[in-house]
C-alpha positions in Angstrom: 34.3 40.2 23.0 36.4 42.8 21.8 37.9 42.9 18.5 41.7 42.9 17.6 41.9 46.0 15.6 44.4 48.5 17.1 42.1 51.2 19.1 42.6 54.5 17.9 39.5 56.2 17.1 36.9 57.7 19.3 34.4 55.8 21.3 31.0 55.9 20.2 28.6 56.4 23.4 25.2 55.2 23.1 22.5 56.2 25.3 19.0 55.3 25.3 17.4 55.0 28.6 20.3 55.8 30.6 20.3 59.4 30.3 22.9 60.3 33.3 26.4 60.2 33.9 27.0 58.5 37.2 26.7 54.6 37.4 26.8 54.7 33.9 29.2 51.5 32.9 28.9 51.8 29.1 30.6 55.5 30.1 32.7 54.1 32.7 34.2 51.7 30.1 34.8 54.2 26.9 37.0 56.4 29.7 38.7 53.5 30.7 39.8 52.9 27.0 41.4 56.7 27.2 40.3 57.9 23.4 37.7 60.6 22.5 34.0 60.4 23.1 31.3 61.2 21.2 27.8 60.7 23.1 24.9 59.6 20.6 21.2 59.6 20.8 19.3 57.7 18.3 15.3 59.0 17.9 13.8 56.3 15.9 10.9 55.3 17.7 8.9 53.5 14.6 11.6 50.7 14.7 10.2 50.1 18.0 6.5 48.9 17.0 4.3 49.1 20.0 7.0 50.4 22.3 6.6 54.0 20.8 6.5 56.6 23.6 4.0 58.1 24.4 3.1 62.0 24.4 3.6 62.3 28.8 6.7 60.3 27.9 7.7 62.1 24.7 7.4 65.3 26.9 9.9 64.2 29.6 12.7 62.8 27.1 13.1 66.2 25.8 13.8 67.7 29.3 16.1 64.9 30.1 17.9 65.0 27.1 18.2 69.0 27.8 19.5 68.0 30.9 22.0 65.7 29.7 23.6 67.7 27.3 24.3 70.5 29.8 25.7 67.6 32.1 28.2 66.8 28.8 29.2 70.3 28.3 30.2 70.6 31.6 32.7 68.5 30.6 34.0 69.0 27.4 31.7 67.2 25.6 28.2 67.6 23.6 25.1 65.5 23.1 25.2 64.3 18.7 21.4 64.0 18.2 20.2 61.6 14.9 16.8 60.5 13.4 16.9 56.7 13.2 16.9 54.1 11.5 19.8 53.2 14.3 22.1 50.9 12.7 22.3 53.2 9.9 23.1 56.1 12.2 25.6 54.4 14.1 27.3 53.1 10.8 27.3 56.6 9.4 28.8 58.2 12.5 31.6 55.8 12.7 32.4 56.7 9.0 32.1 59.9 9.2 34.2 60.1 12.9 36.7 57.1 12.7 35.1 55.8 15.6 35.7 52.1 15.9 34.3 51.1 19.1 30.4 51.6 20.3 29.7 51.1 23.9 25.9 51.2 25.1 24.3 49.9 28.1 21.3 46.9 27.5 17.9 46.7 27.5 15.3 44.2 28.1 12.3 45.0 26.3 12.0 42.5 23.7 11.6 44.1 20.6 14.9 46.5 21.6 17.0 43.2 22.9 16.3 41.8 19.2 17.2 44.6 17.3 20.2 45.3 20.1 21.4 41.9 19.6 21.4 42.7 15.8 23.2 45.7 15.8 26.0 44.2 17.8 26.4 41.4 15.3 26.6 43.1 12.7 29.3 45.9 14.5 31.5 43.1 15.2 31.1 42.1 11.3 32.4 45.6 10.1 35.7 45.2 12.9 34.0 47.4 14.9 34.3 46.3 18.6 30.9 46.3 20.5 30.2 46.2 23.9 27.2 46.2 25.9 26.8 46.6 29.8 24.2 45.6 32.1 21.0 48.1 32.7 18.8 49.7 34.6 18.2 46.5 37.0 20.0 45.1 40.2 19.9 41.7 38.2 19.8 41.1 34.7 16.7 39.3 34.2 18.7 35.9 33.2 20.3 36.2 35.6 17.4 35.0 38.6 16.3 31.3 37.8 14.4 28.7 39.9 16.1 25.7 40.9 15.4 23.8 37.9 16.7 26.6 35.8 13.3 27.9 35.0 11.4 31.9 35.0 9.5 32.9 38.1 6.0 33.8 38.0 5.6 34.5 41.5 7.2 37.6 43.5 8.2 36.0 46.9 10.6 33.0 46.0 12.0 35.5 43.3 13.0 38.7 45.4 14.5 36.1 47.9 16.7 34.7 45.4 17.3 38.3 44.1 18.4 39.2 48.0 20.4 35.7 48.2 23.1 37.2 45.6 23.7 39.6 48.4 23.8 43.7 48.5 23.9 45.5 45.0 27.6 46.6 44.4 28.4 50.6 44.9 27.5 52.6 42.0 30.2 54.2 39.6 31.2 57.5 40.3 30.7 60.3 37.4 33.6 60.7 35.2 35.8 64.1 35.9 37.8 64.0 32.8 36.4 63.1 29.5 38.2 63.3 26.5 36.5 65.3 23.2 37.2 64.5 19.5 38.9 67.3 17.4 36.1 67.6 15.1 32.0 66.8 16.2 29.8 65.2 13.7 26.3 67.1 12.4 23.3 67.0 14.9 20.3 67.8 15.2 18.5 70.3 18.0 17.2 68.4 20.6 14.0 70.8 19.7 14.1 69.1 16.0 13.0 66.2 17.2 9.2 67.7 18.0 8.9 65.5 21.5 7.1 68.7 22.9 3.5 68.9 22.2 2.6 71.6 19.9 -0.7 72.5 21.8 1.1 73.2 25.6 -0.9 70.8 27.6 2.0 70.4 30.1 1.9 72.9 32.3 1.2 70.6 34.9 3.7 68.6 34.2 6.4 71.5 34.5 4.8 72.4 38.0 4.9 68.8 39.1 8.0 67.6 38.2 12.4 68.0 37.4 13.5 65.8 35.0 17.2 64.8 34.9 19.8 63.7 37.3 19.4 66.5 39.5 16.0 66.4 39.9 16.3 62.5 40.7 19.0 63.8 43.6 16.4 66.3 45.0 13.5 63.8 44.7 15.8 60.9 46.7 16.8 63.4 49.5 12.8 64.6 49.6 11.9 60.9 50.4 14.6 60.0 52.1 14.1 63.1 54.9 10.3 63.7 54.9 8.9 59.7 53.8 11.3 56.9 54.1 10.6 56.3 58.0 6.6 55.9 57.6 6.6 54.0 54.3 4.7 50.9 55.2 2.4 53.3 56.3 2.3 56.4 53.9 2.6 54.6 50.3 -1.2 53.8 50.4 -2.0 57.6 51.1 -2.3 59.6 47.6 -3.2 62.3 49.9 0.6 63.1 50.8 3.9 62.2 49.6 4.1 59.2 50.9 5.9 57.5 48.3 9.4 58.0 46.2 7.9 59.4 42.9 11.2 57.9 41.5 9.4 56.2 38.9 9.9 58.5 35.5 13.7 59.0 37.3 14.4 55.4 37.2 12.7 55.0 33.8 14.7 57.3 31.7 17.7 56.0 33.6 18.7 59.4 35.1 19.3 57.1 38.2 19.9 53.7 39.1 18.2 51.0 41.5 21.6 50.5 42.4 21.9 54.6 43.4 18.7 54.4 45.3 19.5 51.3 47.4 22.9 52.7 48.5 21.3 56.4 48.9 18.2 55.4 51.1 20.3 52.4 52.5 22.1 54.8 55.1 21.3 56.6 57.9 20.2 60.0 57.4 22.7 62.9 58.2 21.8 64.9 61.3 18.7 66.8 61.6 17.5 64.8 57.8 14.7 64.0 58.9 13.7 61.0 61.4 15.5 57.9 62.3 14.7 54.9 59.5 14.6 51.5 60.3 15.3 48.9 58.9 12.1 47.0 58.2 10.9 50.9 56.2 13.7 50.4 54.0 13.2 46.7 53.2 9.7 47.6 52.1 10.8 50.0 50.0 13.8 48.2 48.7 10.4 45.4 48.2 9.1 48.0 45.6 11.9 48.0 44.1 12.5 44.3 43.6 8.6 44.7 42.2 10.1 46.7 39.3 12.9 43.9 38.7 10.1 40.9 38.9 8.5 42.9 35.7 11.7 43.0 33.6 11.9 39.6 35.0 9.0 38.4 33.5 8.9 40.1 30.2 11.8 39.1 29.2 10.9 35.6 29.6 7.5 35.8 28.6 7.7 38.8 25.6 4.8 37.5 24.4 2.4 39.7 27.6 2.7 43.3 26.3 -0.4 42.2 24.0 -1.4 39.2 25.5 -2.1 37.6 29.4 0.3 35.3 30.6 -2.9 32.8 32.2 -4.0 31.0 29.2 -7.4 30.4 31.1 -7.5 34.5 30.5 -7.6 34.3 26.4 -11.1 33.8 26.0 -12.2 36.1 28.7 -15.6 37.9 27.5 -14.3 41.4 27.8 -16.8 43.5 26.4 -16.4 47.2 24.2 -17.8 50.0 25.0 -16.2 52.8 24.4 -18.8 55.3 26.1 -18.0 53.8 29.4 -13.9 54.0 28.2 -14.2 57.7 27.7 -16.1 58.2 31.0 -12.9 56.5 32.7 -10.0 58.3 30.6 -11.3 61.6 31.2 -12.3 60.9 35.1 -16.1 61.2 34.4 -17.3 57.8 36.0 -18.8 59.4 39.0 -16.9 57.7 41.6 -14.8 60.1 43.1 -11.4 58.4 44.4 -11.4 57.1 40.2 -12.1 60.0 38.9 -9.6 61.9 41.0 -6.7 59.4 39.6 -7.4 59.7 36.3 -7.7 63.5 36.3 -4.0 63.4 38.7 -3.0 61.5 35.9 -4.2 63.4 33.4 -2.6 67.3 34.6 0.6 65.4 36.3 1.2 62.5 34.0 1.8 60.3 37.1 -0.8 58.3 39.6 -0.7 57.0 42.8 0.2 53.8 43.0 -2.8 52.7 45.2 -4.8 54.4 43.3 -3.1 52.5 40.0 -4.9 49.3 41.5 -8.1 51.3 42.0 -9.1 52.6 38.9 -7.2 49.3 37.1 -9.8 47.5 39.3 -13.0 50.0 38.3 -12.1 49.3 34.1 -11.4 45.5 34.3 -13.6 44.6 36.7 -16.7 47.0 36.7 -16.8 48.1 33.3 -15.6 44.6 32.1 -13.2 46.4 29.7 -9.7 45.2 28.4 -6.6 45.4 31.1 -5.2 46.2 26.9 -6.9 49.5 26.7 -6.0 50.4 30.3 -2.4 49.3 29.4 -2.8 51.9 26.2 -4.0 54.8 28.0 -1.3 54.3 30.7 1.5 54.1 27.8 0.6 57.3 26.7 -0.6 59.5 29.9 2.1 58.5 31.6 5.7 60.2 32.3 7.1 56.8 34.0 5.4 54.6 31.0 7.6 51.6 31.2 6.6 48.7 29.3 7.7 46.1 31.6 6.0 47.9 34.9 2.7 48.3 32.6 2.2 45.2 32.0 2.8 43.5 34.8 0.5 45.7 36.7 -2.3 45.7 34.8 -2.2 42.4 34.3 -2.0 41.7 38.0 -4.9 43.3 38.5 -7.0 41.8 35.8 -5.8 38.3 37.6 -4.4 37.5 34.3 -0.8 37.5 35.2 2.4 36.8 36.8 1.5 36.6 40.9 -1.5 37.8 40.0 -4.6 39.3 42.4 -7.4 36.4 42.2 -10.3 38.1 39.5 -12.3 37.6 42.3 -10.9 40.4 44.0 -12.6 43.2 42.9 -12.2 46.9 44.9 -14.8 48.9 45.9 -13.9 52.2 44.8 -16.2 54.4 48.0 -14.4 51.7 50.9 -11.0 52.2 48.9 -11.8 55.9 48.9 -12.5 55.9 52.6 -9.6 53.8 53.8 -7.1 55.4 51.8 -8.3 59.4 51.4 -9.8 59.2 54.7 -10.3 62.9 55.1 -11.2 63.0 51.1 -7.9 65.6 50.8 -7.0 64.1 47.5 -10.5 63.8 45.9 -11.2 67.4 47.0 -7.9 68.4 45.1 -8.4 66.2 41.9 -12.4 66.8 41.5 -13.2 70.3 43.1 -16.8 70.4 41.5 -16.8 67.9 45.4 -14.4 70.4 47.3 -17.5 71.7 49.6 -19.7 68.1 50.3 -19.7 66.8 54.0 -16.6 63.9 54.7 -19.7 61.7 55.0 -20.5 62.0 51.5 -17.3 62.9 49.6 -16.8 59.4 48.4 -20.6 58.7 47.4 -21.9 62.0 46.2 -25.1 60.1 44.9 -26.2 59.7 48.2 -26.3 62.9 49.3 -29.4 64.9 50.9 -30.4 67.1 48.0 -30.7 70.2 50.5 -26.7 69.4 51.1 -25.8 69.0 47.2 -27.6 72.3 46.9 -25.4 74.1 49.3 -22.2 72.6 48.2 -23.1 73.5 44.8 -23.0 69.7 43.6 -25.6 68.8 40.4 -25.5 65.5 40.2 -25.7 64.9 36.3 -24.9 68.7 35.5 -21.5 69.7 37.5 -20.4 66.2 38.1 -21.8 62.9 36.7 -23.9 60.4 38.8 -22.2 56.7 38.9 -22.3 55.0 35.0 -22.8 51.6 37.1 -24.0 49.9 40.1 -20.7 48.4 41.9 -23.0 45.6 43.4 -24.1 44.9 39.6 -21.0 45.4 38.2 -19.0 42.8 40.7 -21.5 40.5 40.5 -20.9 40.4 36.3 -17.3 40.2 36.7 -17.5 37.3 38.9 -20.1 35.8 36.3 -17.9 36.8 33.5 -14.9 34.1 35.3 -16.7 32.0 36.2 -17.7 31.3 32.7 -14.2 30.7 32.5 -14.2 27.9 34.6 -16.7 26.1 33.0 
């Protein structure tokens, strides 16, 4: 609730993850109040504990905070960059401006909800009025409850209560007009806040992606006119862009779900590409309801960033070796449709989806190693590293989580390879040491005729590593391994 104190000073903007201008309510509402605005952002990631950003993410805030504040000063106004800790930035601001209102959209991570809820108490304390809008969700995660008032652990029944509430309303439109204080407080360079690596290992990343608002637009129309129609199709394929590549977009906030679904909701213009139907776009729209069942479910279960939501899972005999570990990270394992994700992953900071599952499978299952240490490499390799995504996915996988794939399902990286990268396009890209094998033996180099390796200059141990397990061993220890469980 607002406070009663007459309003007029400036309105204090607070962005986080909501680094756009259109469907922004915490914006919408500080124009609607007709004083000044001064947009903040806060770098204090230590008050976050184990929800630092990671380097790929680190990397990307800095071009979306570029981004932002050229959107700003296109209208009137500038981006006021601080070094946490926040509460004591946002109290010294207000002194220093004669700001007495703070507006900032929520989030749902739960170390960021506790200290949000904090901040706002202790706002309202001081007389300062404090408002907070909904997030980067179609539904706030209290919002979805069973029948009988409870959390939902499985998909289904939750995205069809989610669709019971009806279409998402129409996004906010960006503000024209904004309104800038006589005088701007100190800030820092974006630059100053050293997000950029100081060895340039993202090169790839500038070539792959466009962080900000605009490159969010671009990458919607992309999908929307060359993808959208053969989705149910195409997102298995990491051998073409068969999929949205919203993810890092939608992360930062640059854009909303809400944006999306009314964007790729309507018919394409003429000549856009072909004719959608309906069932490609409630697939999609699916994949997005994916990404609300994982707020969803850490917000009511906090507790499964470190730990699995199965309690069966607690004592499961993971093992540690960190040989095997490195072999994965650095896509050394010598199975080629793994290796080939985790080297896209490593020059890109982003991974097909499909091929998420894969090499998730290939740690937890045939190297027996911690979904925890997949979950950390993700966090930082990652441009889209969301915490809520992370965990639910790697916990599905590991058949420790919230709808979880059964343990016993365990992929075999050379069929998933041949299904999915049927003509071995994306494993020639990602490990070219394999560009000039046969199609009959791009996903299973160790069987190879030696004459052939020899001509496709392949050396098996030498050029590119021979498998560090047996899949049939490997599965048949992970099935051990839960059953053990059971017993």
């Amino acid at each position: 609730m607002p406070c009663n104190k007459m309003a007029d000073g400036p309105s204090l903007l607070w962005f986080r993850c909501d680094l756009r201008l259109a469907d922004h309510p915490a914006l919408t509402a500080a124009v609607i109040r007709s004083r000044p605005i001064i947009p903040v952002f806060i770098w204090g990631p230590e008050e976050d504990g184990d929800e630092q950003p990671g380097a790929a993410s680190r990397w990307w805030l800095h071009q979306s905070l570029v981004e932002l504040d050229r959107d700003l000063r296109s209208r009137g106004l500038r981006l006021v960059i601080r070094r946490g800790p926040t509460q004591e930035s946002l109290t010294e601001i207000l002194k220093t401006t004669g700001a007495d209102a703070v507006y900032w959209n929520r989030r749902y991570e739960p170390a960021l909800s506790r200290r949000d809820a904090q901040i706002e108490q202790a706002l309202r304390r001081s007389g300062i009025e404090a408002q907070t809008f909904p997030g980067n969700v179609l539904f706030e995660p209290h919002e979805i409850r069973t029948k009988e008032g409870n959390p939902y652990r499985v998909f289904t029944p939750f995205w069809k209560a989610c669709r019971a509430r009806g279409e998402p309303g129409k996004p906010l439109p960006a503000p024209r007009r904004l309104i800038a204080p006589s005088q701007w407080p100190r800030s820092l360079e974006i630059a100053e806040l050293q997000l950029e690596p100081k060895i340039d290992w993202a090169a790839g990343f500038r070539a792959t992606w466009r962080p900000g608002a605009r490159g969010a637009a671009k990458q919607i129309e992309r999908f929307h006119a060359q993808a959208l129609s053969a989705y149910a199709r195409g997102r298995d394929r990491p051998d073409s862009l068969g999929t949205s590549r919203l993810s890092p977009h939608l992360h930062f906030g640059e854009i909303t779900p809400r944006q999306v679904w009314h964007a790729l909701g309507q018919p394409g213009r003429k000549g856009r590409g072909a004719k959608v139907s309906t069932a490609a776009r409630s697939k999609f729209f699916a994949e997005l309801g994916w990404r609300e069942f994982a707020h969803h479910v850490l917000f009511h279960f906090p507790y499964t960033s470190d730990r699995p939501l199965r309690d069966d899972f607690k004592k499961f005999p993971w093992r540690r070796d960190a040989r095997a570990l490195k072999a994965w990270q650095r896509g050394q394992t010598g199975f080629p449709i793994v290796d080939a994700g985790m080297r896209e992953l490593w020059t890109t900071g982003w991974m097909h989806n499909r091929v998420r599952m894969i090499v998730a499978s290939f740690l937890t299952k045939d190297l027996l190693i911690t979904w925890r240490e997949g979950a950390r490499w993700f966090w930082d390799t990652l441009v889209d590293a969301d915490l809520a995504n992370n965990t639910l996915g790697w916990q599905w996988t590991a058949g420790c989580g919230a709808d979880a794939a059964p343990f016993f399902r365990i992929f075999n990286p050379v069929l998933q390879g041949r299904k999915f990268d049927p003509e071995g396009v994306y494993v020639r890209r990602w490990v070219p040491e394999l560009a000039k094998l046969p199609l009959k033996f791009v996903h299973e180099p160790w069987k190879t005729p030696s004459e052939v390796l020899s001509a496709s200059n392949v050396r098996l141990g030498d050029n590119y590593p021979r498998p560090i397990v047996s899949h049939a061993e490997s599965r048949h220890a992970a099935l051990e391994a839960f059953r053990s469980l059971r017993s």
